[in-house]
TORLOLO-168045 format. One line per field, with one value per residue (C-alpha): x, y, z. Coordinates in pm, whole numbers, plus 32768, in hexadecimal, padded with zeros to 4 digits. Layout:
x <- c(X_...)
y <- c(Y_...)
z <- c(Z_...)
***
This chain:
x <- c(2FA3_3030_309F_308E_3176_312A_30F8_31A2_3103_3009_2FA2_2E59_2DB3_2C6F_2B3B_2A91_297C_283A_282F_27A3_2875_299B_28CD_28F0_2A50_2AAA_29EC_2AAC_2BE4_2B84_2B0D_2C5B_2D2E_2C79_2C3F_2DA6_2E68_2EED_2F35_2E6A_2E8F_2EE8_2DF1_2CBD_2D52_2D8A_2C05_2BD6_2C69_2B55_2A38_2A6D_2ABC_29AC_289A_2917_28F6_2789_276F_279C_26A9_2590_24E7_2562_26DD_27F6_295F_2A88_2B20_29E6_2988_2ACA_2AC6_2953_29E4_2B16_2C1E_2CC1)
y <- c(80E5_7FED_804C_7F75_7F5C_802D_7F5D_7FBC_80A1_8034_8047_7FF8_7FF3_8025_7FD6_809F_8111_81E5_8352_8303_81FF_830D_83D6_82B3_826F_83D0_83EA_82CA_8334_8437_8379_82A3_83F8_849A_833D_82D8_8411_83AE_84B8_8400_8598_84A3_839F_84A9_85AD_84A9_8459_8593_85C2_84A3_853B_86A6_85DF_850A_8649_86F8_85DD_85F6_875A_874B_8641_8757_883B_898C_8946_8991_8907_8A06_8A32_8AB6_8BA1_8C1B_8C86_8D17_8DE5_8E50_8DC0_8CBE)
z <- c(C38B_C297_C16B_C023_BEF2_BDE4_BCA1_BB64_BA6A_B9C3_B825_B7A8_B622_B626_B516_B4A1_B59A_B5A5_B61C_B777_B7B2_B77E_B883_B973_B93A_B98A_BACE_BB2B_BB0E_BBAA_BCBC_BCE4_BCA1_BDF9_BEBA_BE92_BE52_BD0F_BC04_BAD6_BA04_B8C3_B890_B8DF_B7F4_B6FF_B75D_B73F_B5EB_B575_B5FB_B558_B414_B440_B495_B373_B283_B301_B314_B194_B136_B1AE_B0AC_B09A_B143_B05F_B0AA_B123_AFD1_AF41_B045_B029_AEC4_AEF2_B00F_AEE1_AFF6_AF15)
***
């Protein structure tokens, strides 16, 4: 077996994309982190981190949701 030269680490910036494209993305790093045995725990948490922010952005558009702050002070914890 051969064995290849590792490149050097990689940054990339990103546009702004939809949420399924997000979805994509992840799976495929996923994909890369099983298929090549590369730990890629930064760039799908960061992922991560969009998608949560980007579902509770959402979440809040809908009728009825409240945001954190408010639920807190109806539940008297703040």
């Amino acid at each position: 077996m051969t064995t290849l030269p590792l490149t050097e680490p990689v940054v990339l910036e990103m546009p702004s994309l939809p949420r399924s494209a997000l979805d994509e993305l992840y799976h495929f790093l996923q994909y890369l982190q099983f298929k090549y045995n590369v730990d890629l725990e930064l760039p799908l948490e960061a992922l991560e981190d969009e998608i949560d922010s980007f579902d509770a952005d959402a979440a809040l558009q809908e009728p009825g949701e409240t945001s954190l702050n408010n639920l807190k002070q109806e539940l008297g914890l703040e």
